[in-house]
mmCIF file of the N, C-alpha and C atoms, coordinates in Angstrom:
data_MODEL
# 
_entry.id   MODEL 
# 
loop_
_atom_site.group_PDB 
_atom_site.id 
_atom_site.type_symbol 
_atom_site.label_atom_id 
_atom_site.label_alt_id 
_atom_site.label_comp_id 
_atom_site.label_asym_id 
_atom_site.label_entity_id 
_atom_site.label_seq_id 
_atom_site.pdbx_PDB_ins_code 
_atom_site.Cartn_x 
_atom_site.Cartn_y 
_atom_site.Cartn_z 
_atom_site.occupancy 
_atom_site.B_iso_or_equiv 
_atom_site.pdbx_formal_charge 
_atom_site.auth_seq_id 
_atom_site.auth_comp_id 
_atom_site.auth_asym_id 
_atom_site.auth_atom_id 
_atom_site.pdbx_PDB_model_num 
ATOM 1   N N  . UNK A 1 1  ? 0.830  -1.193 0.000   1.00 0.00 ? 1  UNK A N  1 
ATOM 2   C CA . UNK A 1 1  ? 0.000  0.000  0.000   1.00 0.00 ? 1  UNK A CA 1 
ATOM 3   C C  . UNK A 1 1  ? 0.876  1.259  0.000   1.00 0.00 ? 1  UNK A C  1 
ATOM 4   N N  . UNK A 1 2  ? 2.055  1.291  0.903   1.00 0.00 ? 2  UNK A N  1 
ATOM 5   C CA . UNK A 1 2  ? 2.946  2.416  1.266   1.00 0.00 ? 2  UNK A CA 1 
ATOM 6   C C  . UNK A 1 2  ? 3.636  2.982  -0.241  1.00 0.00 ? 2  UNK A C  1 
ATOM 7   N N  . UNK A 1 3  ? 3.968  1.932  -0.801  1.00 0.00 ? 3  UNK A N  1 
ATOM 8   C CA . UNK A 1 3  ? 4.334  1.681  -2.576  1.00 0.00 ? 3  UNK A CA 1 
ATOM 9   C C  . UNK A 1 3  ? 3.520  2.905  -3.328  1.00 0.00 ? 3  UNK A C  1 
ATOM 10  N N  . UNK A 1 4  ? 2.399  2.207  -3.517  1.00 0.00 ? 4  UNK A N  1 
ATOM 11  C CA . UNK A 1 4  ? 1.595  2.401  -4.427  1.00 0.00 ? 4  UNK A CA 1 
ATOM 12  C C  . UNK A 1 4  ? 0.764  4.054  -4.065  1.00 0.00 ? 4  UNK A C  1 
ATOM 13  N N  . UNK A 1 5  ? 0.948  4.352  -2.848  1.00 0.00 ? 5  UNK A N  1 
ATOM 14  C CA . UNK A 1 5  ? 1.186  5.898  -2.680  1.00 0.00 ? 5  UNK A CA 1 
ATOM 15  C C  . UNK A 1 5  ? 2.066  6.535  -2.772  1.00 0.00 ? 5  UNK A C  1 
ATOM 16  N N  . UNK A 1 6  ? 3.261  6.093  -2.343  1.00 0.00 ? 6  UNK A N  1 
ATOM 17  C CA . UNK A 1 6  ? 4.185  6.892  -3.048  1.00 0.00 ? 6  UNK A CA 1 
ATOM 18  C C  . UNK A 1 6  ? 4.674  7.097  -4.588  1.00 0.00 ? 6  UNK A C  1 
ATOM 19  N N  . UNK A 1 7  ? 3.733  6.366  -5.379  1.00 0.00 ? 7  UNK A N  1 
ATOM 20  C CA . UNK A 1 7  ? 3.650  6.304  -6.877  1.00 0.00 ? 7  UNK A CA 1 
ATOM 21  C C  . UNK A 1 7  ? 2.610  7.266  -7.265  1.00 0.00 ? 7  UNK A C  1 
ATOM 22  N N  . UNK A 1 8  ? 1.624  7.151  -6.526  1.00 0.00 ? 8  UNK A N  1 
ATOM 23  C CA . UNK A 1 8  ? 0.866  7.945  -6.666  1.00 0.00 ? 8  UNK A CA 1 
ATOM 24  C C  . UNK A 1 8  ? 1.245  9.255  -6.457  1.00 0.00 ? 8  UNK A C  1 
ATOM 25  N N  . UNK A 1 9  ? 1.909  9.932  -5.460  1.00 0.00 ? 9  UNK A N  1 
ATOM 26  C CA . UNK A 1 9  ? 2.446  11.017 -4.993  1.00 0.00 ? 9  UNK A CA 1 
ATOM 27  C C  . UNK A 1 9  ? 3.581  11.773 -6.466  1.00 0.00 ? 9  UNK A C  1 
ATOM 28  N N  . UNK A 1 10 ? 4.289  10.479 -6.362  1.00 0.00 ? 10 UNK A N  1 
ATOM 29  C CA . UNK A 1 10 ? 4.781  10.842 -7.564  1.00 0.00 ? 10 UNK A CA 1 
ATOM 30  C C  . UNK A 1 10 ? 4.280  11.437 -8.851  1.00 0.00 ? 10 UNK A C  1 
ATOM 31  N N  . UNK A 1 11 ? 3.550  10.929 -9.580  1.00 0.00 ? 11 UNK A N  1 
ATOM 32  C CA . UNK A 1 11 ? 2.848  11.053 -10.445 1.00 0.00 ? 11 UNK A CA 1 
ATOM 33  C C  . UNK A 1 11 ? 2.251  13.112 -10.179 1.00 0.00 ? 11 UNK A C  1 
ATOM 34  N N  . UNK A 1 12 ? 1.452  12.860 -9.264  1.00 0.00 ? 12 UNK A N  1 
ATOM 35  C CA . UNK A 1 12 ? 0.843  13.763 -8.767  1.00 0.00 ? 12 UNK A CA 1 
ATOM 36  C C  . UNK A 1 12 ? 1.838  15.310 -8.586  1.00 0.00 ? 12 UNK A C  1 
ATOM 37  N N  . UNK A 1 13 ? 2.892  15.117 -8.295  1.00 0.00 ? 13 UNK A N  1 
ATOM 38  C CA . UNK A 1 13 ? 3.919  15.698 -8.613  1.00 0.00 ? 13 UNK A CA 1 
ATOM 39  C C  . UNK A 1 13 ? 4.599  16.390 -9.569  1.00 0.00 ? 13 UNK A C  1 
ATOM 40  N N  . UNK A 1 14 ? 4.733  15.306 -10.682 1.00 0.00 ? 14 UNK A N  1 
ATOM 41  C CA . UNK A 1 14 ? 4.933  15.588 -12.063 1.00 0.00 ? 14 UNK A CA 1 
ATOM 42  C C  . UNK A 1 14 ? 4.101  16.275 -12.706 1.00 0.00 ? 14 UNK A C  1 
ATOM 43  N N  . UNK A 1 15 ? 3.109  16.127 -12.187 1.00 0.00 ? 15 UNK A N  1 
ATOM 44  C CA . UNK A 1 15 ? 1.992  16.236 -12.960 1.00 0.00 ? 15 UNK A CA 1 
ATOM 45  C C  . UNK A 1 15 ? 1.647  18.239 -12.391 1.00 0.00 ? 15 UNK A C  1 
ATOM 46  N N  . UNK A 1 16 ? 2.175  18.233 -11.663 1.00 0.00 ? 16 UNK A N  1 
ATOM 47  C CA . UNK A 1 16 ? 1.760  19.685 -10.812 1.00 0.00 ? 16 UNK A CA 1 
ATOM 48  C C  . UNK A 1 16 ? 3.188  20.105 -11.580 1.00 0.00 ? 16 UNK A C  1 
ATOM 49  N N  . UNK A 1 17 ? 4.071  20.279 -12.191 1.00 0.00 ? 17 UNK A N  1 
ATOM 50  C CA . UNK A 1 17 ? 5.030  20.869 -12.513 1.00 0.00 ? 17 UNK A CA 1 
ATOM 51  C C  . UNK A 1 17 ? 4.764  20.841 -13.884 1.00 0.00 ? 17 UNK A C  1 
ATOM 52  N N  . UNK A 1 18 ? 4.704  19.807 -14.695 1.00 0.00 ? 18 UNK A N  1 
ATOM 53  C CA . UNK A 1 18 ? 3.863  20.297 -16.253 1.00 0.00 ? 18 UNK A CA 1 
ATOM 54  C C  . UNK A 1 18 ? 3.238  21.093 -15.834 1.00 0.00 ? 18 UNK A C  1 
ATOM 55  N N  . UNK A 1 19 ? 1.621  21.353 -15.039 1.00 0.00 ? 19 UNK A N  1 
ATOM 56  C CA . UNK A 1 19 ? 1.322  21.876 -15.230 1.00 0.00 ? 19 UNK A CA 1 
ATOM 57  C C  . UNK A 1 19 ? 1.736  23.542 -15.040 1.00 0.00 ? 19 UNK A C  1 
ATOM 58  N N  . UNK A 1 20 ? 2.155  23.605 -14.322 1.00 0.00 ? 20 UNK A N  1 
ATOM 59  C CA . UNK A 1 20 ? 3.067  25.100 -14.168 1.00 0.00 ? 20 UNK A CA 1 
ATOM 60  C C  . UNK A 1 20 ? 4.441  25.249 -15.336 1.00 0.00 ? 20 UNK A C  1 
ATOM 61  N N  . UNK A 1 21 ? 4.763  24.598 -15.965 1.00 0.00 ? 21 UNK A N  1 
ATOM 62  C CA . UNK A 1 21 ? 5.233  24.836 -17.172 1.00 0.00 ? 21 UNK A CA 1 
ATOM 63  C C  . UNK A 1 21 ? 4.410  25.204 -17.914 1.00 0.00 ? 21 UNK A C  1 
ATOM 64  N N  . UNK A 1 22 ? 3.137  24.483 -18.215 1.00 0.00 ? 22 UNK A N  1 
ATOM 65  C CA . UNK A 1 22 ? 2.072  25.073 -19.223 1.00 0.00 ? 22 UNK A CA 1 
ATOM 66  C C  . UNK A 1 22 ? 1.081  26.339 -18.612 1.00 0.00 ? 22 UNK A C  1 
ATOM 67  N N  . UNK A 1 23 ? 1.675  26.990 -17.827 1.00 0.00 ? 23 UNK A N  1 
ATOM 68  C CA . UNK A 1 23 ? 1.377  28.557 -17.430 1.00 0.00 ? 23 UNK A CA 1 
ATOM 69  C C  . UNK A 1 23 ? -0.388 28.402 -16.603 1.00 0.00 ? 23 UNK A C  1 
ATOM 70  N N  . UNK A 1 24 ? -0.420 27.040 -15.599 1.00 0.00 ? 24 UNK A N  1 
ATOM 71  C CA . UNK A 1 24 ? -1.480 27.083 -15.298 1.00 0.00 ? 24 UNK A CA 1 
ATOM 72  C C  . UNK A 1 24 ? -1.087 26.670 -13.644 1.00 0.00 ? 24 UNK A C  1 
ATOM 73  N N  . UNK A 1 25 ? -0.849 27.479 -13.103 1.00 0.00 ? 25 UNK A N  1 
ATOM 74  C CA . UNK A 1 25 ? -0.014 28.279 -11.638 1.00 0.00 ? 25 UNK A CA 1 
ATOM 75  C C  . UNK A 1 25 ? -0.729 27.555 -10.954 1.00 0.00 ? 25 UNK A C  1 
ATOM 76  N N  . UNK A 1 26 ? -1.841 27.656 -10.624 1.00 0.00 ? 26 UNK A N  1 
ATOM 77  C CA . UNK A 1 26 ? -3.162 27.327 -9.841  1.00 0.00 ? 26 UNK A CA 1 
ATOM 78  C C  . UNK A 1 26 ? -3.205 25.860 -9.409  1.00 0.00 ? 26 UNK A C  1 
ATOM 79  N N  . UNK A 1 27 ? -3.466 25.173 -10.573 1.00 0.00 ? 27 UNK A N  1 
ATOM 80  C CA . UNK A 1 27 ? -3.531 23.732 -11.063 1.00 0.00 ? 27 UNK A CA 1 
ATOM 81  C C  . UNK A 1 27 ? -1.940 23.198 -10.519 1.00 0.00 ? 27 UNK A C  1 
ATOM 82  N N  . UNK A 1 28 ? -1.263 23.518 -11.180 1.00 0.00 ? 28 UNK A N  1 
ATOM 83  C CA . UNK A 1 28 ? -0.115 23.164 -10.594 1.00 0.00 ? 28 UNK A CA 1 
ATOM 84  C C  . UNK A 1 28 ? 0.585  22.970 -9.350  1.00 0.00 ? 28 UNK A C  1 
ATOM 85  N N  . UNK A 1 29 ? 0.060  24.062 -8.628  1.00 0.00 ? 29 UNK A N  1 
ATOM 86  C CA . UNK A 1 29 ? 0.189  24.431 -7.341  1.00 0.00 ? 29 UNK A CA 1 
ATOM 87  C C  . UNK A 1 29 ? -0.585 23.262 -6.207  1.00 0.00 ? 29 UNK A C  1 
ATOM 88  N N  . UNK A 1 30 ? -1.789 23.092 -6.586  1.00 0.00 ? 30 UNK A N  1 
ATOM 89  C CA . UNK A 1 30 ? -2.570 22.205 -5.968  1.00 0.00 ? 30 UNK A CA 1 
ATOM 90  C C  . UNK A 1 30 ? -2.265 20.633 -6.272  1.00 0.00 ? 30 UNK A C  1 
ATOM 91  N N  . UNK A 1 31 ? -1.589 20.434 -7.654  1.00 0.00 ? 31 UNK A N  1 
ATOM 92  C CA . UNK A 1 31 ? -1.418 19.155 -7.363  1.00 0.00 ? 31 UNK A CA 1 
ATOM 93  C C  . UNK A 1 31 ? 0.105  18.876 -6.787  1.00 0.00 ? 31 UNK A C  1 
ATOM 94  N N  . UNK A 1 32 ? 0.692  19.277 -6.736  1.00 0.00 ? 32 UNK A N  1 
ATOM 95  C CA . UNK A 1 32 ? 1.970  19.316 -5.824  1.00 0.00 ? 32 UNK A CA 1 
ATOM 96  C C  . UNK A 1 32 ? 1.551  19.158 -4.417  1.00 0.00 ? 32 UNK A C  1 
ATOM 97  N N  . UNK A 1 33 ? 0.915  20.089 -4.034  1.00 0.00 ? 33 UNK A N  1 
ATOM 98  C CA . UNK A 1 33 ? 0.479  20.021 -2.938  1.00 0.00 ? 33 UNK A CA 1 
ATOM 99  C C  . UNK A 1 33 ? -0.265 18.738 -2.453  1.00 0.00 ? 33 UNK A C  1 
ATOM 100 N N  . UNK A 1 34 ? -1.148 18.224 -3.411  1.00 0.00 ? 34 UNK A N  1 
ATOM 101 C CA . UNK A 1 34 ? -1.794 17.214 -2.422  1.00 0.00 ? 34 UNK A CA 1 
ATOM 102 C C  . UNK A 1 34 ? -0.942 15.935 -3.297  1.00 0.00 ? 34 UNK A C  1 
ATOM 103 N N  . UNK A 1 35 ? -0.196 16.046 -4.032  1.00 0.00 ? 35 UNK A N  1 
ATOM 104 C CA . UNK A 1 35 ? 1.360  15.021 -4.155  1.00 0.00 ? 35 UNK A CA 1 
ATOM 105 C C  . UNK A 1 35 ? 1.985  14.983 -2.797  1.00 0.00 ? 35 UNK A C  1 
ATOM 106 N N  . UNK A 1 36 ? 2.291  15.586 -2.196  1.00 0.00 ? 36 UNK A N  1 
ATOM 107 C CA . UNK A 1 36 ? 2.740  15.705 -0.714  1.00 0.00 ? 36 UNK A CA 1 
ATOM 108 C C  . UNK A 1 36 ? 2.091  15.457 0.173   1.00 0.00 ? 36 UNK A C  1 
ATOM 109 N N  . UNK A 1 37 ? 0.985  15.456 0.355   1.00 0.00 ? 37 UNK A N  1 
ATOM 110 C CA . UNK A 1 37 ? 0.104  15.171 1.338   1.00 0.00 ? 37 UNK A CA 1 
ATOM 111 C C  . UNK A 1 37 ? -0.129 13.487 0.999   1.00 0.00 ? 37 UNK A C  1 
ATOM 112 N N  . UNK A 1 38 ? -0.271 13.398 -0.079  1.00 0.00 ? 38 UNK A N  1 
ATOM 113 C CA . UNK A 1 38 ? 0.012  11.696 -0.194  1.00 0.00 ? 38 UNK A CA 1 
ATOM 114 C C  . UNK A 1 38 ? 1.046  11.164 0.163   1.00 0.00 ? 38 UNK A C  1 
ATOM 115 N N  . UNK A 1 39 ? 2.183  11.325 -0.377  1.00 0.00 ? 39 UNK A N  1 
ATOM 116 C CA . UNK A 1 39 ? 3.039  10.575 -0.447  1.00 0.00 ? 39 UNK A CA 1 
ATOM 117 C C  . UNK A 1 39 ? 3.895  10.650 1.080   1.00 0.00 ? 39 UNK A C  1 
ATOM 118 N N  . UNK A 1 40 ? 4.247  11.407 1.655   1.00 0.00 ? 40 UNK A N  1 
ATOM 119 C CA . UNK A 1 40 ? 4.876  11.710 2.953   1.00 0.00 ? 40 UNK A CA 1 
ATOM 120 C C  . UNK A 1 40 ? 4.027  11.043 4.040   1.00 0.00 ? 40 UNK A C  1 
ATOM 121 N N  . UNK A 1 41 ? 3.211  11.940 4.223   1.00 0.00 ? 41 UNK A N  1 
ATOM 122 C CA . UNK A 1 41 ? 1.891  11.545 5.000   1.00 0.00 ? 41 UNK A CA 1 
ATOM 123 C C  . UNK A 1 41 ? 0.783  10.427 4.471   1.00 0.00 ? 41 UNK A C  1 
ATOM 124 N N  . UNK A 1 42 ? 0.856  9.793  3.311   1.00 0.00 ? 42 UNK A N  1 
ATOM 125 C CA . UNK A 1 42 ? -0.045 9.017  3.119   1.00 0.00 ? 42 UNK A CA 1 
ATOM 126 C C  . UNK A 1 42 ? -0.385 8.018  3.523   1.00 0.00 ? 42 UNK A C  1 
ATOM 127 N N  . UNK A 1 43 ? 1.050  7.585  4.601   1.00 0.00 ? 43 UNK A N  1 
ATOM 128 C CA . UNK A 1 43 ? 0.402  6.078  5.084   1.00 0.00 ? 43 UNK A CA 1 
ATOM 129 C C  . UNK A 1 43 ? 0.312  6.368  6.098   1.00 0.00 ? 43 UNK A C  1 
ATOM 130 N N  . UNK A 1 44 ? 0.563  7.669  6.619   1.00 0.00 ? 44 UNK A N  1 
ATOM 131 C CA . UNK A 1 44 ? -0.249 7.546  8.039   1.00 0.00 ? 44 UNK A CA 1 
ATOM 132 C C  . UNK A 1 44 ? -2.030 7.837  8.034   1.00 0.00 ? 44 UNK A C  1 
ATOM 133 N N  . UNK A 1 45 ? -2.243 8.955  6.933   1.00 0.00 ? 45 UNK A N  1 
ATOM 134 C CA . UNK A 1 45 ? -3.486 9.289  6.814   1.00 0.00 ? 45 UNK A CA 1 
ATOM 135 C C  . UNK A 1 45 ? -4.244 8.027  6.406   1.00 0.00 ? 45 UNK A C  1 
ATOM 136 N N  . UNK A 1 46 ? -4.163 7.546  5.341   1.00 0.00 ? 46 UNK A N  1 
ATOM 137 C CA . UNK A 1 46 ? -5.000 5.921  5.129   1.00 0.00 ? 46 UNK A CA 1 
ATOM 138 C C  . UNK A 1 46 ? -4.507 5.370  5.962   1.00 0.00 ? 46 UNK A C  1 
ATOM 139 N N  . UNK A 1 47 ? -3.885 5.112  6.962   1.00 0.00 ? 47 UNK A N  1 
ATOM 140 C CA . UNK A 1 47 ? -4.119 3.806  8.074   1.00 0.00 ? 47 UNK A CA 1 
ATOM 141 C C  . UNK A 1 47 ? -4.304 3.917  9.238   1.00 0.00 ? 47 UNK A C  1 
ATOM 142 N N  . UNK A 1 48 ? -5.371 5.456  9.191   1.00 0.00 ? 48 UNK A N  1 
ATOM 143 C CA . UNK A 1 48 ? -5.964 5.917  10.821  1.00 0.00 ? 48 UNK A CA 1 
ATOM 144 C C  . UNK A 1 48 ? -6.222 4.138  11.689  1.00 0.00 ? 48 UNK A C  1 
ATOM 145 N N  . UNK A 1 49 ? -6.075 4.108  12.653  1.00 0.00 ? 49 UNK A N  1 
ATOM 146 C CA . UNK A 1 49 ? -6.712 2.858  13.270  1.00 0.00 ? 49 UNK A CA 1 
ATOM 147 C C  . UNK A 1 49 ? -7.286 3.144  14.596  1.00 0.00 ? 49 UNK A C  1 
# 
């Protein structure tokens, strides 16, 4: 599971920096952001117990 969020994070990442290459600040900004909130923090947040 820990994996497959931090792939996800990844992604999410990349994906927030295209988009701020393609001059869309906003978008970009937010997926970086919750790229980080996944991937760092993601296995603590999905495995409240």
């Amino acid at each position: 599971m820990a994996t497959l969020l931090w792939i996800i994070a990844v992604v999410l990442v990349i994906a927030g920096i295209v988009a701020i290459v393609r001059r869309q600040l906003v978008m970009g900004i937010v997926l970086i952001v919750v790229g980080l909130l996944v991937g760092p923090g993601g296995v603590t947040i999905f495995n409240v117990k």
